[in-house]
PDB file of N, CA, C and O in Angstrom:
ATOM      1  N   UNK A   1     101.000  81.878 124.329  1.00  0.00           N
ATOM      2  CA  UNK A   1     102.108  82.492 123.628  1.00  0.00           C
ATOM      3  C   UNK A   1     101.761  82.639 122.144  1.00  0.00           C
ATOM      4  O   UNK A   1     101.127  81.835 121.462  1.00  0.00           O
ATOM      5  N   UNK A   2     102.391  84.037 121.693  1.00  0.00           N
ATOM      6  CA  UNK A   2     101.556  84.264 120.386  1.00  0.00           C
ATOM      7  C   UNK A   2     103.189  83.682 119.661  1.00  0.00           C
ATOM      8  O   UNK A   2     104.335  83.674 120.109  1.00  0.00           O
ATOM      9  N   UNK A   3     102.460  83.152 118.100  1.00  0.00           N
ATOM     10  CA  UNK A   3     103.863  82.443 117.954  1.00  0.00           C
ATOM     11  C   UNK A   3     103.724  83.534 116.409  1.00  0.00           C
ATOM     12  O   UNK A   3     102.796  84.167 115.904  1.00  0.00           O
ATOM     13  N   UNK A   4     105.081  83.332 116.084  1.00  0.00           N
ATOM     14  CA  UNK A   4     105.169  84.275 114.558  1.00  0.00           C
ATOM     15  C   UNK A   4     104.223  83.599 113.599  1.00  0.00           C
ATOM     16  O   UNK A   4     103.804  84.370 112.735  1.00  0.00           O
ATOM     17  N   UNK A   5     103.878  82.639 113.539  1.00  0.00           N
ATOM     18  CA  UNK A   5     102.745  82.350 112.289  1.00  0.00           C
ATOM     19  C   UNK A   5     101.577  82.876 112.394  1.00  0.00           C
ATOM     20  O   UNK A   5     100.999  83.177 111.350  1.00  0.00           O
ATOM     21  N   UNK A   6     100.983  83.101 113.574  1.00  0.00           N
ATOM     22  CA  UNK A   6      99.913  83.869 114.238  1.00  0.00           C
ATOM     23  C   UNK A   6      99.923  85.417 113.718  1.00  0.00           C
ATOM     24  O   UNK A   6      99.252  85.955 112.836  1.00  0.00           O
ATOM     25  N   UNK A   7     100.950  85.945 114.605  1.00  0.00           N
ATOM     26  CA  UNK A   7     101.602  87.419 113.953  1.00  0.00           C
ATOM     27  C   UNK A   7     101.296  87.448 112.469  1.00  0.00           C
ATOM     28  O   UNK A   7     100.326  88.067 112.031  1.00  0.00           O
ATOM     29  N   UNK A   8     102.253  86.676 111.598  1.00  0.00           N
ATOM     30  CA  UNK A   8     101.727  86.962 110.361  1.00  0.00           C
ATOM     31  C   UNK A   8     100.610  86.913 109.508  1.00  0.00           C
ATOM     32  O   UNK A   8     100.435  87.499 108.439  1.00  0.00           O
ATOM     33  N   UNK A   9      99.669  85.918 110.292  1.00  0.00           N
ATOM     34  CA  UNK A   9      98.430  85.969 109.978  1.00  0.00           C
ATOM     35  C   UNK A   9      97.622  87.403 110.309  1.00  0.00           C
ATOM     36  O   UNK A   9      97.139  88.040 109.373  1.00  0.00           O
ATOM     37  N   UNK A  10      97.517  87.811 111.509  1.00  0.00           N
ATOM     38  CA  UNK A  10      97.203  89.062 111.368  1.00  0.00           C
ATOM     39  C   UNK A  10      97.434  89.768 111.130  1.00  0.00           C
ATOM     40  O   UNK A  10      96.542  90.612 111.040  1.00  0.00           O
ATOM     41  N   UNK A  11      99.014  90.227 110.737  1.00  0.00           N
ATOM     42  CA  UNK A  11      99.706  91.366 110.056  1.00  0.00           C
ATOM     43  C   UNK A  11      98.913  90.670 108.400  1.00  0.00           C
ATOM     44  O   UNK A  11      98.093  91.425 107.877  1.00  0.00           O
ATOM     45  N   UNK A  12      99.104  89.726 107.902  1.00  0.00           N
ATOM     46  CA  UNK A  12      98.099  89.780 106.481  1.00  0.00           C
ATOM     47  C   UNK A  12      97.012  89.669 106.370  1.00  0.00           C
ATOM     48  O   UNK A  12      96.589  89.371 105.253  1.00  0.00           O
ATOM     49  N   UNK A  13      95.941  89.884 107.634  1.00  0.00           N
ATOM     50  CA  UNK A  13      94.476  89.770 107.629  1.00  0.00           C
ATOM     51  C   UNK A  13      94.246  91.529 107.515  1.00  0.00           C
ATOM     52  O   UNK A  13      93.393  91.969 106.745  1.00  0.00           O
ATOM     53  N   UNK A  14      95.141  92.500 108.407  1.00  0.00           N
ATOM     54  CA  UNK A  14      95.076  93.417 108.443  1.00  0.00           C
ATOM     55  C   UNK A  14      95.420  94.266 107.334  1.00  0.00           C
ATOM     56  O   UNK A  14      94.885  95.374 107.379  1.00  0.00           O
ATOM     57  N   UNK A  15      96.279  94.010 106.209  1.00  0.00           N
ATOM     58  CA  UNK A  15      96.756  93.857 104.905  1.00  0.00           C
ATOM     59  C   UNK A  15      95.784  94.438 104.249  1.00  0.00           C
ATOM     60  O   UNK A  15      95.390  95.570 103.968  1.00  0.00           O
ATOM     61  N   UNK A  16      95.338  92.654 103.986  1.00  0.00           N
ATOM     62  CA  UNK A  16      94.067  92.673 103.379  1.00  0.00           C
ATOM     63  C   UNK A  16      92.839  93.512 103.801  1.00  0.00           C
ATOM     64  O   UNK A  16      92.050  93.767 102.891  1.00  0.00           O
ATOM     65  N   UNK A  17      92.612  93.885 104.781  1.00  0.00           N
ATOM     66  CA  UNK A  17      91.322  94.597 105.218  1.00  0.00           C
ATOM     67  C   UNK A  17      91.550  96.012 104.484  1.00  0.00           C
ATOM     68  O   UNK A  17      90.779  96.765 103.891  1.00  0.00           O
ATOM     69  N   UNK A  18      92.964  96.063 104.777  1.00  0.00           N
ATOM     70  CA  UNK A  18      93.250  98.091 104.520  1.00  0.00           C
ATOM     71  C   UNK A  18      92.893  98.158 103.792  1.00  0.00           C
ATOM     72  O   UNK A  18      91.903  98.876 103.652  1.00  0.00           O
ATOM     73  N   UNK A  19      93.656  97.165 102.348  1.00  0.00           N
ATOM     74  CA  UNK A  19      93.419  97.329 100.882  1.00  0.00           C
ATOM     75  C   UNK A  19      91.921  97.102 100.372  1.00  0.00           C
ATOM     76  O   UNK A  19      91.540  97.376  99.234  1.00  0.00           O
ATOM     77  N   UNK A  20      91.212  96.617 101.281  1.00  0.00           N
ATOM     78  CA  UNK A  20      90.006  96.745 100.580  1.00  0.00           C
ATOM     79  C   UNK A  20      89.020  98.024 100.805  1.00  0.00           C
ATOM     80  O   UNK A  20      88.180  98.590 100.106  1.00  0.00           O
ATOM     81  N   UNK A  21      89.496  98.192 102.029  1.00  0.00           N
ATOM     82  CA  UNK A  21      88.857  99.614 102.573  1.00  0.00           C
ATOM     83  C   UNK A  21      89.328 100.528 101.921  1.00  0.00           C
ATOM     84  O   UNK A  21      88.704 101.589 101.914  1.00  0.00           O
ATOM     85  N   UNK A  22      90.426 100.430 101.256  1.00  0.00           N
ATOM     86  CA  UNK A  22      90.999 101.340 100.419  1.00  0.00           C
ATOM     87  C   UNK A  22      90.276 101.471  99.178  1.00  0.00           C
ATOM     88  O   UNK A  22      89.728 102.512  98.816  1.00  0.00           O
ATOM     89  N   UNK A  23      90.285 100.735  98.744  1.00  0.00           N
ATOM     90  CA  UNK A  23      89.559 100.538  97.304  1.00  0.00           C
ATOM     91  C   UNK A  23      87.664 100.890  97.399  1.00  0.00           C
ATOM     92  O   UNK A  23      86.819 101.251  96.580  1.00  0.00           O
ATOM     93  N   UNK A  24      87.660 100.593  98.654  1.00  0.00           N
ATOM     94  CA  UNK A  24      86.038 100.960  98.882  1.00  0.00           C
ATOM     95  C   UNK A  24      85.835 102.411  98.819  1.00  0.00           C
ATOM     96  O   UNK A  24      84.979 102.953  98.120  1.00  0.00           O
ATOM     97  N   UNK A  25      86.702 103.032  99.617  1.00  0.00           N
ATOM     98  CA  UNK A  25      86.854 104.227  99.534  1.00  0.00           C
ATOM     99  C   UNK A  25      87.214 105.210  98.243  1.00  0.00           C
ATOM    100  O   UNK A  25      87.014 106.422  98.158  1.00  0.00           O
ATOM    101  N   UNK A  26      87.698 104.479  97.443  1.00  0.00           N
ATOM    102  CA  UNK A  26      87.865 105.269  96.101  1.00  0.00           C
ATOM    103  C   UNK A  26      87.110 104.745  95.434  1.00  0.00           C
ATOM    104  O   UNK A  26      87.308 105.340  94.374  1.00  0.00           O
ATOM    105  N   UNK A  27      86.038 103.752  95.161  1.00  0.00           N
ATOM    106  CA  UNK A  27      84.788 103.615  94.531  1.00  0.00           C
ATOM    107  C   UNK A  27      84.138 104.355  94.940  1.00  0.00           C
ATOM    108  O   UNK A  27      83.715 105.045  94.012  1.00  0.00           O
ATOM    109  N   UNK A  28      83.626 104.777  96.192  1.00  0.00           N
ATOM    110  CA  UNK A  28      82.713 106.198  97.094  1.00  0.00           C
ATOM    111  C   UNK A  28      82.999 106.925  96.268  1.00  0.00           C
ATOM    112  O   UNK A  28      82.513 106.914  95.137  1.00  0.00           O
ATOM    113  N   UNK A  29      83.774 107.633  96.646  1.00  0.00           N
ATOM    114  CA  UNK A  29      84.595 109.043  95.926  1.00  0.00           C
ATOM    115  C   UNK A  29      84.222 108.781  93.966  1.00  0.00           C
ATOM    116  O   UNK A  29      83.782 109.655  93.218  1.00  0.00           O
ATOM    117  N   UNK A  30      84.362 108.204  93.809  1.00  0.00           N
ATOM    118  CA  UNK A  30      84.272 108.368  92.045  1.00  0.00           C
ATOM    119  C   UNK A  30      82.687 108.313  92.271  1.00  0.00           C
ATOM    120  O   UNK A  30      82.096 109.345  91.952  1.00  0.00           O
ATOM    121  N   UNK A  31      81.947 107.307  92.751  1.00  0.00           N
ATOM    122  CA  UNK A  31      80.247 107.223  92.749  1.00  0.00           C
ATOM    123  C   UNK A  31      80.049 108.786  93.578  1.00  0.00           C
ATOM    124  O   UNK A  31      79.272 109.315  92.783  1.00  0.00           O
ATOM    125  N   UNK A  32      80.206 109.506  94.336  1.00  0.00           N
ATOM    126  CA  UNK A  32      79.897 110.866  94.834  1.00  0.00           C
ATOM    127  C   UNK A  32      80.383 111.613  93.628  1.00  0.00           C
ATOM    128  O   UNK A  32      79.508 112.388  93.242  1.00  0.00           O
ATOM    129  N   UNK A  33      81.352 111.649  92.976  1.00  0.00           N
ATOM    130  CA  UNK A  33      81.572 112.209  91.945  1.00  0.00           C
ATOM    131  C   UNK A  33      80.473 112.211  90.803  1.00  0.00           C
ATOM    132  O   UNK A  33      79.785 113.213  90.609  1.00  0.00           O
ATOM    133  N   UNK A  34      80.364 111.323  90.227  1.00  0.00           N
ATOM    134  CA  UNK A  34      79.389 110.874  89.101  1.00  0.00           C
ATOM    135  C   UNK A  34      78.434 111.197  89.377  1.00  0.00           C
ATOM    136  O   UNK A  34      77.765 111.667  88.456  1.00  0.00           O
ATOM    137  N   UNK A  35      77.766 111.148  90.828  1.00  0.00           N
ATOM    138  CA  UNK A  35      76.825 112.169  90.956  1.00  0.00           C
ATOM    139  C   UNK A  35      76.782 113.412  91.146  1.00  0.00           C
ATOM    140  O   UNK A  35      75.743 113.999  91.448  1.00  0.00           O
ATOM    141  N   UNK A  36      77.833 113.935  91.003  1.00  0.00           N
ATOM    142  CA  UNK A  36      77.816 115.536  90.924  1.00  0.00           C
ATOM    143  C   UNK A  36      77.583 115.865  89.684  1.00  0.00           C
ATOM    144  O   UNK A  36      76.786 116.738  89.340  1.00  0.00           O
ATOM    145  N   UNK A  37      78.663 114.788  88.511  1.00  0.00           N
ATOM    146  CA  UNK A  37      78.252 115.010  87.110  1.00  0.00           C
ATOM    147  C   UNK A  37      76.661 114.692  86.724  1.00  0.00           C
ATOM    148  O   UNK A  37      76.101 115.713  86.325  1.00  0.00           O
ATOM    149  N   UNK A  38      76.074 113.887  86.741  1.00  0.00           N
ATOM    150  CA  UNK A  38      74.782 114.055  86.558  1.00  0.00           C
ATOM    151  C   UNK A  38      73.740 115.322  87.294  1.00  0.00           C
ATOM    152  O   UNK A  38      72.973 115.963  86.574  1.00  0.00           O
ATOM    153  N   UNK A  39      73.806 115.510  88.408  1.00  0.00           N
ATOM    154  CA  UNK A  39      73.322 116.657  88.550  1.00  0.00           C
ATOM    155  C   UNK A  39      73.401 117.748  88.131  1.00  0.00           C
ATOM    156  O   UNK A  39      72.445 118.522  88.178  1.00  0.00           O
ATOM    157  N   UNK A  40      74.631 118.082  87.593  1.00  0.00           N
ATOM    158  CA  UNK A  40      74.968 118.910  86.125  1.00  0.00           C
ATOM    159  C   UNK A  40      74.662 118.759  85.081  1.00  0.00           C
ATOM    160  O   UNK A  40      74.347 119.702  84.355  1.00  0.00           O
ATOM    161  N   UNK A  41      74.667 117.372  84.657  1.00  0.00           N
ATOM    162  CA  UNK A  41      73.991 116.995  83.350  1.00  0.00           C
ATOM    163  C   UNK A  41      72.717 117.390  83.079  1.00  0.00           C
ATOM    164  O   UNK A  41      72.234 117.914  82.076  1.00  0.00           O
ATOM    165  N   UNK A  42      72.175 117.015  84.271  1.00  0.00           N
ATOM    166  CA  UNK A  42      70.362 117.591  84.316  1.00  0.00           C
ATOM    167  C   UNK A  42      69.981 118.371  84.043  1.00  0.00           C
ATOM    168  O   UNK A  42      68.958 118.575  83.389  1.00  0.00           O
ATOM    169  N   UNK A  43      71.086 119.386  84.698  1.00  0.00           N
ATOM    170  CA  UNK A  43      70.528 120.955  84.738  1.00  0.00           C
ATOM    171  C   UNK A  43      71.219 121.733  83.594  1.00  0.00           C
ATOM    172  O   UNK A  43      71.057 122.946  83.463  1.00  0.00           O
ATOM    173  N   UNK A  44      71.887 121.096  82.883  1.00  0.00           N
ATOM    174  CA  UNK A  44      72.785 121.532  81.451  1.00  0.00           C
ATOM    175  C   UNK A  44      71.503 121.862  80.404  1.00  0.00           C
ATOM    176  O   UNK A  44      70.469 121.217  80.235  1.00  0.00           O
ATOM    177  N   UNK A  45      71.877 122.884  79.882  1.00  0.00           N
ATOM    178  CA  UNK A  45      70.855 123.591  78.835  1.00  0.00           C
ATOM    179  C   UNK A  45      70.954 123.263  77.468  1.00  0.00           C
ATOM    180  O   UNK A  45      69.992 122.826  76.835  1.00  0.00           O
ATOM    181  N   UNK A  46      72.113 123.458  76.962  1.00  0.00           N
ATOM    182  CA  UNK A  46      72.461 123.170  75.794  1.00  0.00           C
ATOM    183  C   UNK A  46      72.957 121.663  75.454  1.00  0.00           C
ATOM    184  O   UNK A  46      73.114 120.820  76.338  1.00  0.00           O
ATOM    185  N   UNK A  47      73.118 121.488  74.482  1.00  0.00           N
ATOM    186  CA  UNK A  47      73.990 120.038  73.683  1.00  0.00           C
ATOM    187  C   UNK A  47      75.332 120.005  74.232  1.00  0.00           C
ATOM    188  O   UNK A  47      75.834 119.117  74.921  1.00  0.00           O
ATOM    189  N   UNK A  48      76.029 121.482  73.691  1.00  0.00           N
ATOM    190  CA  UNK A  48      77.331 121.528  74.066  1.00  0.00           C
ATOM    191  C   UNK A  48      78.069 121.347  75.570  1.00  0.00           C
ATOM    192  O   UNK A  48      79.263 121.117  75.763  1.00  0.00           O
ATOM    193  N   UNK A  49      77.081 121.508  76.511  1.00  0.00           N
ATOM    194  CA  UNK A  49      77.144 121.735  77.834  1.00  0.00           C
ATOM    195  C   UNK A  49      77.076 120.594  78.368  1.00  0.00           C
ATOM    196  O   UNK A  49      77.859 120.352  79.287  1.00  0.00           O
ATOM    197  N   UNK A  50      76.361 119.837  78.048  1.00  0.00           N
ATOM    198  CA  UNK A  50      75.796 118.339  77.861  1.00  0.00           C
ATOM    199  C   UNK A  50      77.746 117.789  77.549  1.00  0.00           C
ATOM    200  O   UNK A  50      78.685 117.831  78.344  1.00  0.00           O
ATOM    201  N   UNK A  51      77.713 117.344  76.151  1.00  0.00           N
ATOM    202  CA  UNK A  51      78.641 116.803  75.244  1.00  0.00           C
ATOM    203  C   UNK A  51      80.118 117.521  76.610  1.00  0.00           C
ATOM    204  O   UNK A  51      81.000 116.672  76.734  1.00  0.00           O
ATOM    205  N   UNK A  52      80.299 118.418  77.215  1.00  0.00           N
ATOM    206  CA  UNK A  52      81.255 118.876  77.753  1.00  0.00           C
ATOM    207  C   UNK A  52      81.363 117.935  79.231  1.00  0.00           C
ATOM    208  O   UNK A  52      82.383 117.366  79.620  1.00  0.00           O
ATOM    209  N   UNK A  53      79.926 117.945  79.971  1.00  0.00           N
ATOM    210  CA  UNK A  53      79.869 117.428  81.164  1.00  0.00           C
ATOM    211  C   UNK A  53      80.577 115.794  81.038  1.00  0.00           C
ATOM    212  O   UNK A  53      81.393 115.378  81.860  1.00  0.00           O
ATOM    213  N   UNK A  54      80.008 114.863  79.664  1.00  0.00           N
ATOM    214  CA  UNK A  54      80.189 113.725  79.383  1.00  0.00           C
ATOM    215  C   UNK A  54      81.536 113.462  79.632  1.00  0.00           C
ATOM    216  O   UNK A  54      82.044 112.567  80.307  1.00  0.00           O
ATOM    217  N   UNK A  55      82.009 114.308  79.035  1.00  0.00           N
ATOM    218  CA  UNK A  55      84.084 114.565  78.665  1.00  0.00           C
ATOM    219  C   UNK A  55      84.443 114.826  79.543  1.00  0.00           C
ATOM    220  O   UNK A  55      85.608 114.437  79.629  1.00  0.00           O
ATOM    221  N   UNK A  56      84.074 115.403  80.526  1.00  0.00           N
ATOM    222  CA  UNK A  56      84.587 115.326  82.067  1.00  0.00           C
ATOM    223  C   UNK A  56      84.423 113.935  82.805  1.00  0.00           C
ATOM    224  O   UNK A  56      85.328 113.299  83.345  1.00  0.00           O
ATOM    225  N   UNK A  57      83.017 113.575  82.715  1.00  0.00           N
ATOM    226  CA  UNK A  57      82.979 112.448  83.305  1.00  0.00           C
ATOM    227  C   UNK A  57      83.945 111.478  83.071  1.00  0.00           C
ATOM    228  O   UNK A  57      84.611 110.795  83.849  1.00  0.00           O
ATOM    229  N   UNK A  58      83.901 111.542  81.787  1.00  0.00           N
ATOM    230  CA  UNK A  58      84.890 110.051  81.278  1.00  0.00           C
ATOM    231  C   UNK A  58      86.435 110.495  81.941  1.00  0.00           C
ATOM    232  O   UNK A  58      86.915 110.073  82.993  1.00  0.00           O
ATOM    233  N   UNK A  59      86.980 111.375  81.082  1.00  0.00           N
ATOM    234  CA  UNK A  59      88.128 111.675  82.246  1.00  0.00           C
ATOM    235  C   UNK A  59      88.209 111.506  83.251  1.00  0.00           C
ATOM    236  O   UNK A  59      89.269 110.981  83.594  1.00  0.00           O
ATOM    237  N   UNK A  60      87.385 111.761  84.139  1.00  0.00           N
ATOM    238  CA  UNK A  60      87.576 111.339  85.420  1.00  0.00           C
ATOM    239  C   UNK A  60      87.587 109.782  85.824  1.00  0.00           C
ATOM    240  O   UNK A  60      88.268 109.351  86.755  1.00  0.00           O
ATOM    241  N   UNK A  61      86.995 109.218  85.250  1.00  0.00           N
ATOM    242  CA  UNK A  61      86.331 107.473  85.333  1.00  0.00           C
ATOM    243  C   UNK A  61      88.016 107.174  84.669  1.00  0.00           C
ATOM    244  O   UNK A  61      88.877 106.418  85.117  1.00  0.00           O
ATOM    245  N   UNK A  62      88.058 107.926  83.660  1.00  0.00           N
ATOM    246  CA  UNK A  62      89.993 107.069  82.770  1.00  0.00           C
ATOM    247  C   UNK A  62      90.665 107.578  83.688  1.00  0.00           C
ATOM    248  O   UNK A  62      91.507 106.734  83.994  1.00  0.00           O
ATOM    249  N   UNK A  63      90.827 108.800  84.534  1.00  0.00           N
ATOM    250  CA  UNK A  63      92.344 109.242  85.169  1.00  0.00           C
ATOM    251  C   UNK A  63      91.796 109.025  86.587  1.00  0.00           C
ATOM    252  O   UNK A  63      92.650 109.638  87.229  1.00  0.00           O
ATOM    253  N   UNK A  64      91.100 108.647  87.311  1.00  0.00           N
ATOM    254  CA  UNK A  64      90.922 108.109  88.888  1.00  0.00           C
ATOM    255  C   UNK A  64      90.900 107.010  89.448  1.00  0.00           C
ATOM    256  O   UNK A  64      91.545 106.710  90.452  1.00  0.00           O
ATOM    257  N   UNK A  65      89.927 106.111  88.660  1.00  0.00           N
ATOM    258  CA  UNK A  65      89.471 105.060  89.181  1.00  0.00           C
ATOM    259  C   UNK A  65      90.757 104.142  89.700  1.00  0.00           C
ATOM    260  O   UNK A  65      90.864 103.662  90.828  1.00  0.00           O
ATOM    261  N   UNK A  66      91.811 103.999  88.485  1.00  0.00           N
ATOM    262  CA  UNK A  66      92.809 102.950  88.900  1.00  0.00           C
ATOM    263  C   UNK A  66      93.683 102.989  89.781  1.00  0.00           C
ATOM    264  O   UNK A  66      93.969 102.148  90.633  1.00  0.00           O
ATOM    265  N   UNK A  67      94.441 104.734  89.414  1.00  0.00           N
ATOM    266  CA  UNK A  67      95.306 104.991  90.247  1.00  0.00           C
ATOM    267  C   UNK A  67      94.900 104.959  91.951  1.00  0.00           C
ATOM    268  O   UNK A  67      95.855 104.882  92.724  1.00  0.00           O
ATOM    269  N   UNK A  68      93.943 105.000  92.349  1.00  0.00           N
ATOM    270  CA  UNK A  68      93.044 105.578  93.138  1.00  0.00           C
ATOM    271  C   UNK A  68      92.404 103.931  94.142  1.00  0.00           C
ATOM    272  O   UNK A  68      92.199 103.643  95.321  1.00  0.00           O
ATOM    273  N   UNK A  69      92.307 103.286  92.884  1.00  0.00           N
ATOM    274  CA  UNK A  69      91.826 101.960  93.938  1.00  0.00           C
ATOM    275  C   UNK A  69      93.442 101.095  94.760  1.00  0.00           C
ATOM    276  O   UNK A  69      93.522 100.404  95.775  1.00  0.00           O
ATOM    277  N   UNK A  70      94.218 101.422  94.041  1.00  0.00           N
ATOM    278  CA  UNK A  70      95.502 100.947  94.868  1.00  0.00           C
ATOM    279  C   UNK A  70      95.555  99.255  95.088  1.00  0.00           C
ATOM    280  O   UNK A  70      95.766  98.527  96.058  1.00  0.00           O
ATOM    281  N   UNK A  71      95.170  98.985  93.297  1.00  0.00           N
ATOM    282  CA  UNK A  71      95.380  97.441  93.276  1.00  0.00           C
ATOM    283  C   UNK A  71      96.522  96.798  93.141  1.00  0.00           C
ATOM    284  O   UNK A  71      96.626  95.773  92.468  1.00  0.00           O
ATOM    285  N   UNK A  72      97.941  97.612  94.076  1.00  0.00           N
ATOM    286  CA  UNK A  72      98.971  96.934  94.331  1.00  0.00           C
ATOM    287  C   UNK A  72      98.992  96.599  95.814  1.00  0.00           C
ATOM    288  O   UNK A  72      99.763  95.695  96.138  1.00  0.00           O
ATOM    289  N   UNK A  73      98.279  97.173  96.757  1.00  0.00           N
ATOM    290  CA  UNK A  73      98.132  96.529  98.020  1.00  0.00           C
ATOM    291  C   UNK A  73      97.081  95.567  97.947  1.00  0.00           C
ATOM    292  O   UNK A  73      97.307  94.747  98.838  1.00  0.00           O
ATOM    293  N   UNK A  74      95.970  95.239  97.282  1.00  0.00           N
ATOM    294  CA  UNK A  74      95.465  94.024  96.998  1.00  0.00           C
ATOM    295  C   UNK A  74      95.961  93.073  96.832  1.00  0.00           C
ATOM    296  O   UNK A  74      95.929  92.091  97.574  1.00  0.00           O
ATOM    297  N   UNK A  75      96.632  93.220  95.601  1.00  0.00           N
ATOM    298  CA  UNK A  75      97.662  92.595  95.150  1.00  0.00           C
ATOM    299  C   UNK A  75      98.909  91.456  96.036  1.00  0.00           C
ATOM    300  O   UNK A  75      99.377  90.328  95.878  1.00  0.00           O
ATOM    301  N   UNK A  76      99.031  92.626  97.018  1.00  0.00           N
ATOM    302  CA  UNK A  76     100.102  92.139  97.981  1.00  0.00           C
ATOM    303  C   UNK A  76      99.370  91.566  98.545  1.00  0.00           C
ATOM    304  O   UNK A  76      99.453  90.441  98.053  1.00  0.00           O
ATOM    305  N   UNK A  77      98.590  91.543  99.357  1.00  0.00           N
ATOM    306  CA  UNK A  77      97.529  90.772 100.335  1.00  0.00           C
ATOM    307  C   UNK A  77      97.338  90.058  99.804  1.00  0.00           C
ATOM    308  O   UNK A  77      97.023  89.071 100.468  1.00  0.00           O
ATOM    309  N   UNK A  78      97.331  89.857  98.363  1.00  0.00           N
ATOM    310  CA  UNK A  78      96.881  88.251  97.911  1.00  0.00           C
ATOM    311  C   UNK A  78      98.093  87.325  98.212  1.00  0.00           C
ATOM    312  O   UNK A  78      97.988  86.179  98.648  1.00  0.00           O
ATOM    313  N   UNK A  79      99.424  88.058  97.883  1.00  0.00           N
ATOM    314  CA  UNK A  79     100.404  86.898  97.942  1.00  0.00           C
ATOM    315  C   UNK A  79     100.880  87.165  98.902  1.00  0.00           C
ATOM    316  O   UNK A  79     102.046  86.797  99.043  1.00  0.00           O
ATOM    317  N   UNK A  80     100.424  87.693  99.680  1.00  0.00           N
ATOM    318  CA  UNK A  80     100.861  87.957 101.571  1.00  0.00           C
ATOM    319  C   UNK A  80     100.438  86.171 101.967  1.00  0.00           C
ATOM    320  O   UNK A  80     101.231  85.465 102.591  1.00  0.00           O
ATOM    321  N   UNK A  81      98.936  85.605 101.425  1.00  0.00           N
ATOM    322  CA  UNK A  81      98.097  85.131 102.049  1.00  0.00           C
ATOM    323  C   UNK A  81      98.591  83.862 101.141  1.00  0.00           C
ATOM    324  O   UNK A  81      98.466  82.806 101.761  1.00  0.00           O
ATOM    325  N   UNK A  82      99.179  83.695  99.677  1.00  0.00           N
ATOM    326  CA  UNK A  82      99.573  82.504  98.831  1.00  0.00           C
ATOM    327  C   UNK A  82     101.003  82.030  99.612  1.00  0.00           C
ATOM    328  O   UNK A  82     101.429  80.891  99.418  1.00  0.00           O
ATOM    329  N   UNK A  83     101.477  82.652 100.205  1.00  0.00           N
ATOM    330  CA  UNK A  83     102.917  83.115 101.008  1.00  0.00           C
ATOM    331  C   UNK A  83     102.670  82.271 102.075  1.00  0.00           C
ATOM    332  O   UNK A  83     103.687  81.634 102.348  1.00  0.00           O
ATOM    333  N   UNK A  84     101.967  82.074 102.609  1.00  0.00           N
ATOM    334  CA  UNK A  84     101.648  81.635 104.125  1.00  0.00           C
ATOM    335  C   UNK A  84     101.208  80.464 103.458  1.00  0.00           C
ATOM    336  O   UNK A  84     101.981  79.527 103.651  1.00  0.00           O
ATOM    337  N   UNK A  85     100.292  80.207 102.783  1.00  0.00           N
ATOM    338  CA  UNK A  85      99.557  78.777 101.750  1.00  0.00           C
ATOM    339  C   UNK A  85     100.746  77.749 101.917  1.00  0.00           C
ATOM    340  O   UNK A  85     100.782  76.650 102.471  1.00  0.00           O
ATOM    341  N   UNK A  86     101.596  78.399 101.325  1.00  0.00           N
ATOM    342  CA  UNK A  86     102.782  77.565 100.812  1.00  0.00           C
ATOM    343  C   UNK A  86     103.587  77.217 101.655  1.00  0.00           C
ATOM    344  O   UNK A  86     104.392  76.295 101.523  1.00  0.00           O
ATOM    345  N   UNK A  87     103.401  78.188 102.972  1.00  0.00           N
ATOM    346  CA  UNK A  87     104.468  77.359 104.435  1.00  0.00           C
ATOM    347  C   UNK A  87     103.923  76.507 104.571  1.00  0.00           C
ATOM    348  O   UNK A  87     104.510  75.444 104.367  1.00  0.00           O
ATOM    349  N   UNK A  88     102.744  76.480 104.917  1.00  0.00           N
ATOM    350  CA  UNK A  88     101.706  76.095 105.847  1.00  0.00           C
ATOM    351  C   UNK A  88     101.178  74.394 104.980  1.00  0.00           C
ATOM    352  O   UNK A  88     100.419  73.570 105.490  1.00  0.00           O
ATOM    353  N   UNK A  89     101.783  74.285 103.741  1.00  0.00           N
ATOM    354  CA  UNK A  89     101.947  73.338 102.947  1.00  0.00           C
ATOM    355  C   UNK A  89     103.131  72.716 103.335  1.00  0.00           C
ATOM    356  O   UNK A  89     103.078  71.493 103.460  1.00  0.00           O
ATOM    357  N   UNK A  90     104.514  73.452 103.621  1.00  0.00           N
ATOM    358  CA  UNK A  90     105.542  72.329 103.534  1.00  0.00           C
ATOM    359  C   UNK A  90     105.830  71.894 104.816  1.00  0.00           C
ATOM    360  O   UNK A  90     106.588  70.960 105.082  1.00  0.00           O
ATOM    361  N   UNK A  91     105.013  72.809 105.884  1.00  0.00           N
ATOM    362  CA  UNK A  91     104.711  72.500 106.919  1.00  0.00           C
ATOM    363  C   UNK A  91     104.788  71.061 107.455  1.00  0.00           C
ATOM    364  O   UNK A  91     105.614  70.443 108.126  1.00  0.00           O
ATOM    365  N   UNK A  92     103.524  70.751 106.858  1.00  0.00           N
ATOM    366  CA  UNK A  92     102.552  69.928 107.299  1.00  0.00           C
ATOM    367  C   UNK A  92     103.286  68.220 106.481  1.00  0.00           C
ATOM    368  O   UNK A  92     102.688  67.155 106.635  1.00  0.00           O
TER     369      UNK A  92
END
């Protein structure tokens, strides 16, 4: 018999897995990115073209990375898992 402490253990193991797969997945995506910007960079002729690619990059690195890694379901999975700590303390 599966008992609810069980349940919640895997409902917050599974939590935790998403959110990290989540966040893995938007590190990919910005690292596939950054390499698109450098392959542009390379092939950039001028200074200005150069100095332009940079300013993209960074924008992108300031307006993606955070929104994008979704360190409020981390977040939760952490105190999904401090949550259970603390039954499992007065438990006992």
């Amino acid at each position: 018999m599966t008992t609810l402490a069980k349940i919640e253990a895997q409902y917050n193991d599974q939590n935790a897995l998403d959110a990290l797969i989540t966040a893995r997945k938007a590190l990919k995506s910005v690292m596939c990115e950054l390499d698109r910007y450098i392959n542009r960079l390379e092939e950039a002729s001028s200074p200005e073209d150069k100095a332009d690619l940079m300013n993209w990059a960074l924008n992108h690195l300031a307006c993606s990375i955070m929104p994008n890694l979704r360190l409020e379901l981390i977040a939760k999975a952490q105190a999904q898992y401090t949550r259970a700590s603390q039954i499992e303390r007065s438990a006992a």
